[in-house]
C-alpha positions as CSV (number, residue, x, y, z in Angstrom):
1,X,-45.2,-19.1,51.8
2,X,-45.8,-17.7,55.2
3,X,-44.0,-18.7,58.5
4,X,-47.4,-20.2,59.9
5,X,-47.6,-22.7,56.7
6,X,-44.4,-23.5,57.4
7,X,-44.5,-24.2,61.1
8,X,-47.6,-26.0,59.9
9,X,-46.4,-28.1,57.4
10,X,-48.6,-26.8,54.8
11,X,-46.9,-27.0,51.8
12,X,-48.4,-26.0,48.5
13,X,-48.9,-29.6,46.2
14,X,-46.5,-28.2,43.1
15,X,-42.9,-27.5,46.1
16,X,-43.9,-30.9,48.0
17,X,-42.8,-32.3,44.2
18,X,-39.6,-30.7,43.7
19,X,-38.5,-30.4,47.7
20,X,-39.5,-34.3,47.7
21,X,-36.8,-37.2,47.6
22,X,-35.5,-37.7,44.4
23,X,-36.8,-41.1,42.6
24,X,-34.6,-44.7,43.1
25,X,-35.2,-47.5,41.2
26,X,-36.2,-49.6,44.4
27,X,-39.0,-46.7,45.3
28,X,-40.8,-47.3,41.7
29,X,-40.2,-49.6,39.1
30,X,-37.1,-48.7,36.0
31,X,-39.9,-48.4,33.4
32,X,-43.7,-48.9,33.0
33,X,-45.1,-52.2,32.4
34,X,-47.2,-53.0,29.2
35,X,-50.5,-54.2,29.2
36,X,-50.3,-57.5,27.5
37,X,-52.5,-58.3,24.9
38,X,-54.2,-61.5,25.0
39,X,-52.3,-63.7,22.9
40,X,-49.3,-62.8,25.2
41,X,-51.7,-63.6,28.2
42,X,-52.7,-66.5,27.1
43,X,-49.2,-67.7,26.3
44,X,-47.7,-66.8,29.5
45,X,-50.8,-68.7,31.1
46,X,-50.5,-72.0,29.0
47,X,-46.4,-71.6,30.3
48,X,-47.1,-71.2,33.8
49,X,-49.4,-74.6,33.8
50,X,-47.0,-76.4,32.3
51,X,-44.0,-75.2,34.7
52,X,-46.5,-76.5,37.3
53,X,-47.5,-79.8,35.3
54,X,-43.3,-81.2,34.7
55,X,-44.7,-84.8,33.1
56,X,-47.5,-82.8,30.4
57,X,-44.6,-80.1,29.8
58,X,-42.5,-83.3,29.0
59,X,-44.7,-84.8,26.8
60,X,-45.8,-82.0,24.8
61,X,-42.3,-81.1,23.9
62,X,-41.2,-84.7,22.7
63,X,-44.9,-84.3,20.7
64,X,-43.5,-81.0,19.4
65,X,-39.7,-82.5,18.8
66,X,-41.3,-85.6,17.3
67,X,-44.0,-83.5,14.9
68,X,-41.1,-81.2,14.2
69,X,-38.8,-84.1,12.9
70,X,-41.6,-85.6,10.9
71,X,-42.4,-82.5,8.7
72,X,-38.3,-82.2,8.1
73,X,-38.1,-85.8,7.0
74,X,-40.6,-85.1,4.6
75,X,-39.6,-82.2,3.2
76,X,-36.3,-84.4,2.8
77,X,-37.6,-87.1,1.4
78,X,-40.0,-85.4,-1.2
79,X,-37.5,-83.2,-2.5
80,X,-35.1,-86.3,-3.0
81,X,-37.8,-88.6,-4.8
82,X,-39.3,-85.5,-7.3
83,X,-36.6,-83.3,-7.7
84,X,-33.0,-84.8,-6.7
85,X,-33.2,-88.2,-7.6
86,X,-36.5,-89.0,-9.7
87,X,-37.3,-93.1,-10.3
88,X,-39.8,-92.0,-13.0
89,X,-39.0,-92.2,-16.5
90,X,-40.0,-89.9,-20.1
91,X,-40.2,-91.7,-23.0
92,X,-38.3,-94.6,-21.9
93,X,-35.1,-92.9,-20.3
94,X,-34.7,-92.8,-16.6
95,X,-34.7,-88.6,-16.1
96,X,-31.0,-87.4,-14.9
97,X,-30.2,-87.3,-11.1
98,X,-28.9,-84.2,-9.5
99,X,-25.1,-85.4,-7.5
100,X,-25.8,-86.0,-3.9
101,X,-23.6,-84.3,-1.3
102,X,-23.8,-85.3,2.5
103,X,-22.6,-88.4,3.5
104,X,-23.8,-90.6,0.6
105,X,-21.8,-88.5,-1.5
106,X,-18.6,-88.7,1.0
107,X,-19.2,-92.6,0.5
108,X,-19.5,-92.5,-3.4
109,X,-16.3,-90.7,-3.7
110,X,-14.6,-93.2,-1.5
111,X,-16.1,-95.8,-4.2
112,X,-14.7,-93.8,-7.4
113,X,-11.5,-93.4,-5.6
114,X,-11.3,-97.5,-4.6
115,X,-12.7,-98.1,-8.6
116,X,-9.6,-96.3,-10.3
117,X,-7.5,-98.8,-7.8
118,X,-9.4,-101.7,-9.6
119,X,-12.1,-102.6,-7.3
120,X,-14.7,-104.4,-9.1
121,X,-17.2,-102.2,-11.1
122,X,-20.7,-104.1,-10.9
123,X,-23.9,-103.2,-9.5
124,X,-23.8,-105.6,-6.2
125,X,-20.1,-104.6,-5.5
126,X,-20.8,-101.2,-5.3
127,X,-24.2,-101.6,-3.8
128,X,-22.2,-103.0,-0.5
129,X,-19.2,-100.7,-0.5
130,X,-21.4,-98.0,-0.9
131,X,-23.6,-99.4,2.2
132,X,-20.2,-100.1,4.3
133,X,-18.6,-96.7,3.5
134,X,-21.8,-94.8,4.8
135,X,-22.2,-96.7,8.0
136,X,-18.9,-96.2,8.5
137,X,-18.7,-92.5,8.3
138,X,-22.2,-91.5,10.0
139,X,-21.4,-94.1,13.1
140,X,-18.8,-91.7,14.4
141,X,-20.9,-88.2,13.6
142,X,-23.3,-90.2,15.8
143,X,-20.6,-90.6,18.5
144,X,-19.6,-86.6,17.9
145,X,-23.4,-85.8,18.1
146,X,-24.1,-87.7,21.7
147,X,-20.3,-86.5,22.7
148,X,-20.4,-82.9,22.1
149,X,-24.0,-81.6,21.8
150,X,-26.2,-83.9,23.7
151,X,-28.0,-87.1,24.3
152,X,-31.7,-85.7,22.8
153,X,-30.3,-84.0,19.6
154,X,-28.9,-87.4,18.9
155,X,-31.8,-88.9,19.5
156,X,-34.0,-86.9,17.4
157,X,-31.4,-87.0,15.0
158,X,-31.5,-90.4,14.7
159,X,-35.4,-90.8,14.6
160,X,-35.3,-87.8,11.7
161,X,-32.8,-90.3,9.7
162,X,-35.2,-93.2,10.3
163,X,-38.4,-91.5,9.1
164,X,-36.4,-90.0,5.8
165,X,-35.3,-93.5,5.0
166,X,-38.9,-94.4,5.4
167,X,-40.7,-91.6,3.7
168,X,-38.1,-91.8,0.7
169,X,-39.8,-95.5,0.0
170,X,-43.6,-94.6,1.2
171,X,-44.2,-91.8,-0.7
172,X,-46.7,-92.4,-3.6
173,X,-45.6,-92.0,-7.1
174,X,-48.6,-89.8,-7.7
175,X,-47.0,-87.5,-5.6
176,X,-43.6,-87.5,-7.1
177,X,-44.9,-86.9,-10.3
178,X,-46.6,-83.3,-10.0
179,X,-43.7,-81.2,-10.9
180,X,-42.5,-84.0,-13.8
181,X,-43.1,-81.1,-16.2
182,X,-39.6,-79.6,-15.1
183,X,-37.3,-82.8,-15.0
184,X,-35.7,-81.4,-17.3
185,X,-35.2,-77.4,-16.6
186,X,-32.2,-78.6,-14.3
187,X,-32.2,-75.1,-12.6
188,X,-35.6,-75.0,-11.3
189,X,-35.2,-78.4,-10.2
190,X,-31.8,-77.1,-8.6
191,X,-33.7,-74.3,-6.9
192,X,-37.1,-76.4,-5.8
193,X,-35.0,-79.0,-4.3
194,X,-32.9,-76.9,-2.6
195,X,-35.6,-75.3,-1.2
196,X,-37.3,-78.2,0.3
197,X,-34.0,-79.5,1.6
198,X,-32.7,-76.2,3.5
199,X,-36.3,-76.4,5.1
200,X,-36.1,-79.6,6.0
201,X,-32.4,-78.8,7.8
202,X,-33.7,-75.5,9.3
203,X,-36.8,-77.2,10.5
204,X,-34.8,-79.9,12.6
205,X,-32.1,-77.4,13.5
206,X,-35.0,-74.9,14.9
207,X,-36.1,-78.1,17.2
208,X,-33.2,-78.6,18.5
209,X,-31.8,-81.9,16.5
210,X,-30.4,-82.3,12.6
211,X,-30.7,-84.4,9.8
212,X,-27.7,-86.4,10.4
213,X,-24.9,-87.0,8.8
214,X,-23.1,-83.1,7.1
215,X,-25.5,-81.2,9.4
216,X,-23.9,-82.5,12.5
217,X,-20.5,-81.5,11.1
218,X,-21.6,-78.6,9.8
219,X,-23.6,-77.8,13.6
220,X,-20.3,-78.4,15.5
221,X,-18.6,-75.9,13.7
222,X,-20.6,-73.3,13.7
223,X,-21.3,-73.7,17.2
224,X,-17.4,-73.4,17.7
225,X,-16.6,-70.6,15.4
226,X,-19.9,-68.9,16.3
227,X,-21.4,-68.3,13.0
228,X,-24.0,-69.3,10.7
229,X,-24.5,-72.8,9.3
230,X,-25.3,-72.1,5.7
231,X,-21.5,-71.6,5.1
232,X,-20.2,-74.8,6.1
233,X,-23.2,-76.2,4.9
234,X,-22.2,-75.3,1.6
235,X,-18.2,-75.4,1.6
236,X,-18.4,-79.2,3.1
237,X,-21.5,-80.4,0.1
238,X,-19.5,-78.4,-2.7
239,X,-16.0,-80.0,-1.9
240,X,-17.9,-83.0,-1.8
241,X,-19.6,-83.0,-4.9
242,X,-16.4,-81.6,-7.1
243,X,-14.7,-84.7,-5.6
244,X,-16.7,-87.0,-6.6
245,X,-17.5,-85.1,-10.4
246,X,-13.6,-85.2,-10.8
247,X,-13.2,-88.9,-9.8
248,X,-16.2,-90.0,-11.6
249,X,-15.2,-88.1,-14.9
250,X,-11.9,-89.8,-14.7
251,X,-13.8,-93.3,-14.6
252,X,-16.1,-92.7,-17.3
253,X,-13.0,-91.6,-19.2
254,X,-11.0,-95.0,-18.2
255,X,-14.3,-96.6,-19.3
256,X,-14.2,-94.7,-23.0
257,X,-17.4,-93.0,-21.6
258,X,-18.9,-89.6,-22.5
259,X,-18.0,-87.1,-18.9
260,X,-19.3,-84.0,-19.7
261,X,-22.7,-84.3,-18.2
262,X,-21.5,-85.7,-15.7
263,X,-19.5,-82.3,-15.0
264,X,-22.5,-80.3,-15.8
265,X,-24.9,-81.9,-13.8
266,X,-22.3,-80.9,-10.7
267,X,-22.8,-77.2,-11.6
268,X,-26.3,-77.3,-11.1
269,X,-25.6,-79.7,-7.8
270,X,-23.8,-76.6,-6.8
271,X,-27.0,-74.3,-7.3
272,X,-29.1,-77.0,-5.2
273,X,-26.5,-76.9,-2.3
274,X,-26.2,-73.1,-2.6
275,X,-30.1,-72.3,-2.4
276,X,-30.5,-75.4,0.6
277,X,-27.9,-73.1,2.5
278,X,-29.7,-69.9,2.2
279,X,-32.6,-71.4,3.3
280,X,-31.1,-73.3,6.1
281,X,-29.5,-69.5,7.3
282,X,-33.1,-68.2,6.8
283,X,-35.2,-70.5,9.4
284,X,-32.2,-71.2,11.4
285,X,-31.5,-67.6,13.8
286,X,-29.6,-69.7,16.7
287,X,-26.1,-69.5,15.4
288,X,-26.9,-65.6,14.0
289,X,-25.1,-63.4,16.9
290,X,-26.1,-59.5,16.5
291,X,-24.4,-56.7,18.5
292,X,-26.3,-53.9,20.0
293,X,-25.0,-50.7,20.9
294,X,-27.6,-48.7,23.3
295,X,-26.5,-45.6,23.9
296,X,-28.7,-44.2,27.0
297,X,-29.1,-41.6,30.0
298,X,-30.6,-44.7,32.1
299,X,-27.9,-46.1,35.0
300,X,-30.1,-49.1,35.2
301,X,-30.0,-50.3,31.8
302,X,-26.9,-52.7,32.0
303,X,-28.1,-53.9,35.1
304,X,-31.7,-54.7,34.1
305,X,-30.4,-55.9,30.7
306,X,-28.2,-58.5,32.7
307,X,-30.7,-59.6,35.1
308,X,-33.1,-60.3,32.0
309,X,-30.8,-62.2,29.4
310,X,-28.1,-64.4,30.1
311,X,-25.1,-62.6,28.1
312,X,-22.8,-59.7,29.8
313,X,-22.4,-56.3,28.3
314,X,-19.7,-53.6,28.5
315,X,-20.1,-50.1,29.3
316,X,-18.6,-47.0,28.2
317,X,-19.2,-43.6,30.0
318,X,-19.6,-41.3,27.2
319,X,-20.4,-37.6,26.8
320,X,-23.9,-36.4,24.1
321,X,-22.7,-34.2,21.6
322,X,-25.1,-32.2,21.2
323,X,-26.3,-31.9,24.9
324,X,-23.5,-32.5,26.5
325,X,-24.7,-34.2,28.9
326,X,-23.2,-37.5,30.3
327,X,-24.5,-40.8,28.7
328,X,-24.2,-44.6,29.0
329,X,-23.1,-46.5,25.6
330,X,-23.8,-50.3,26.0
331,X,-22.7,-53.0,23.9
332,X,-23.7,-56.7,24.3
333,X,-23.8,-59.6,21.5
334,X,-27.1,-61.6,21.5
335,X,-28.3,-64.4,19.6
336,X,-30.6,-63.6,16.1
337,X,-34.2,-64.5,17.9
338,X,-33.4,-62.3,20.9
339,X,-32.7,-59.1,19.5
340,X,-36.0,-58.1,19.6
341,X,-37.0,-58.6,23.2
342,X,-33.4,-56.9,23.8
343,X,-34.7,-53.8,21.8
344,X,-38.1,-53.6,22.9
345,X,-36.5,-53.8,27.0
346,X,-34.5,-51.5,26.3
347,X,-37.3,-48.9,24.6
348,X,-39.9,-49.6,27.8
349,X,-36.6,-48.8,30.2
350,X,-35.6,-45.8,27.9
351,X,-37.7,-44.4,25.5
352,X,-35.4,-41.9,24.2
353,X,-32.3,-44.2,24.1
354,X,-30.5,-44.9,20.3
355,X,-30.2,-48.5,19.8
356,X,-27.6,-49.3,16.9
357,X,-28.3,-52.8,15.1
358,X,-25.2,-54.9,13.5
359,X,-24.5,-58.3,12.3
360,X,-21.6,-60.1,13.4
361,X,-19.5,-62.3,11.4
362,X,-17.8,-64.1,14.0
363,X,-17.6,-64.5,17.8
364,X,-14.9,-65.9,19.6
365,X,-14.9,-66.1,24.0
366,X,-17.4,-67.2,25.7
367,X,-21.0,-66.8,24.5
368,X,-23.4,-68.8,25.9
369,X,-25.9,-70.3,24.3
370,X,-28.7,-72.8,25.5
371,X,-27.1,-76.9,25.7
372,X,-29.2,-79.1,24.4
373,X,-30.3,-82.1,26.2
């Protein structure tokens, strides 16, 4: 380049670009934003009325919370009257119940328990104890439930327990008896009902509320240990149920009584509560924490990552080694449903960065996670 050009400030196109300020995050933006497609467009536009709308936005979420607890109930209550508890009969003989955890089961165990003390064995006295023993227990869960989570989940919680009790008697027998062909192969009926049962937990959990009784226990202490529900799920119905088989064995012994289906029948209880809680850990991601390691040449990453999700991150200066050039390696703990949005950031901020995806068993400090009202 001549003197003149200089002088002149003629400068060929291609040296303006590389004698030009290098590029800052504040001169143009960290990565290049997607066109969204028109499902997304029409999603963010439906949110953005509602933010400016607060009384529709309210009353389409309790229509939601309420349409939500209505299809768990059911899913509840149908399971219970076709699979865990038939009231039809086959030839003349009532068709063996599956052993009811939850509550009703902590109750019936009391009963064995007070039986084997001598308290009197007919139909009205256990009808009441049974009825006093499970008001008792669920009255405080209710108390643990508005104490510790929140005012609405009780709520809802309350209104799911109301519409099971309802749908358990409203339900036609019509209905009940479509799948009568397999009252008797014990394991399908195990499996179906568990089925129906983790769905109808998951379903409520996924709007923010529970069945009641176990599932708040359960809820509590997965939200403390910060892991998955299904576990305690299981643990609390299968300590529960081997309770109540040992107790009740013993008083059909003391009776002169046959016990041995009793016993079996608990096995397959066990395959019912088993397949409820892999369901249950299937629709419900809240409680699922996942840890991401990015490992990226981008400064802004952690930054952007913070301002966008509300969990913090550590970083680690690191070296490639195969470039050997210096590199960023993030790691931050999300919850199941956000890892996703986490990864696909992270790509549109990045595109060359390595994102490395792992389950985590526990977490312990302080994670936050969304209160519920």
């Amino acid at each position: 380049m001549s003197e003149e050009e200089q002088k002149n400030g003629d400068v060929p196109l291609s040296q303006k670009k590389e004698e030009g300020p290098s590029r800052s995050i504040g001169a143009k933006p960290a990565f290049k934003k997607e066109k969204e497609n028109f499902i997304r467009h029409e999603e963010r536009t439906i949110q953005d009325f509602l933010l400016d709308h607060e009384p529709l936005k309210i009353a389409c979420n309790w229509v939601f919370w309420i349409l939500g607890t209505l299809v768990s109930a059911f899913a509840f209550a149908y399971g219970f009257r076709s699979m865990i508890a038939p009231t039809y009969q086959i030839d003349g003989a009532a068709v063996p119940h599956l052993i009811s955890g939850g509550i009703s089961g902590m109750s019936q165990v009391i009963l064995r328990i007070a039986e084997l003390c001598g308290f009197p064995q007919t139909a009205d006295a256990e009808n009441t104890f049974t009825s006093v023993a499970y008001a008792l227990i669920n009255f405080p869960l209710f108390l643990i439930a508005l104490r510790f989570i929140g005012k609405r989940f009780a709520f809802i919680t309350l209104l799911n327990v109301i519409f099971s009790s309802i749908l358990i008697r409203v339900i036609p027998e019509s209905w009940v008896q479509i799948f009568q062909s397999m009252s008797h192969d014990y394991i399908a009926r195990a499996i179906f009902s568990g089925l129906l049962t983790g769905i109808s937990s998951g379903t409520a959990y996924a709007i923010g509320s529970s069945t009641g009784g176990v599932d708040i226990v359960t809820y509590v202490i997965a939200e403390k240990h910060g892991t998955t529900i299904g576990k305690y799920y299981i643990i609390v119905n299968a300590v529960t149920v081997t309770l109540y088989t040992i107790f009740n064995a013993l008083k059909l012994a003391q009776n002169g009584q046959e016990a041995f289906g009793e016993v079996a029948m608990s096995l397959y209880s066990l395959i019912y509560f088993f397949m409820a809680s892999k369901t249950l850990d299937l629709i419900n991601t809240k409680n699922k924490k996942i840890e991401l390691q990015i490992n990226t040449d981008n400064e802004n990453m952690a930054m952007l990552l913070l301002r966008t999700f509300p969990h913090g991150c550590t970083i680690i200066d690191a070296v490639g080694g195969y470039t050997g050039k210096p590199r960023k390696v993030i790691y931050m703990v999300v919850s199941s449903n956000e890892v996703k949005k986490v990864v696909s950031l992270a790509r549109k901020i990045d595109p060359h960065c390595f994102v490395n995806v792992t389950n985590s068993v526990h977490v312990y400090g302080k994670f936050y996670t969304k209160p519920m009202d």
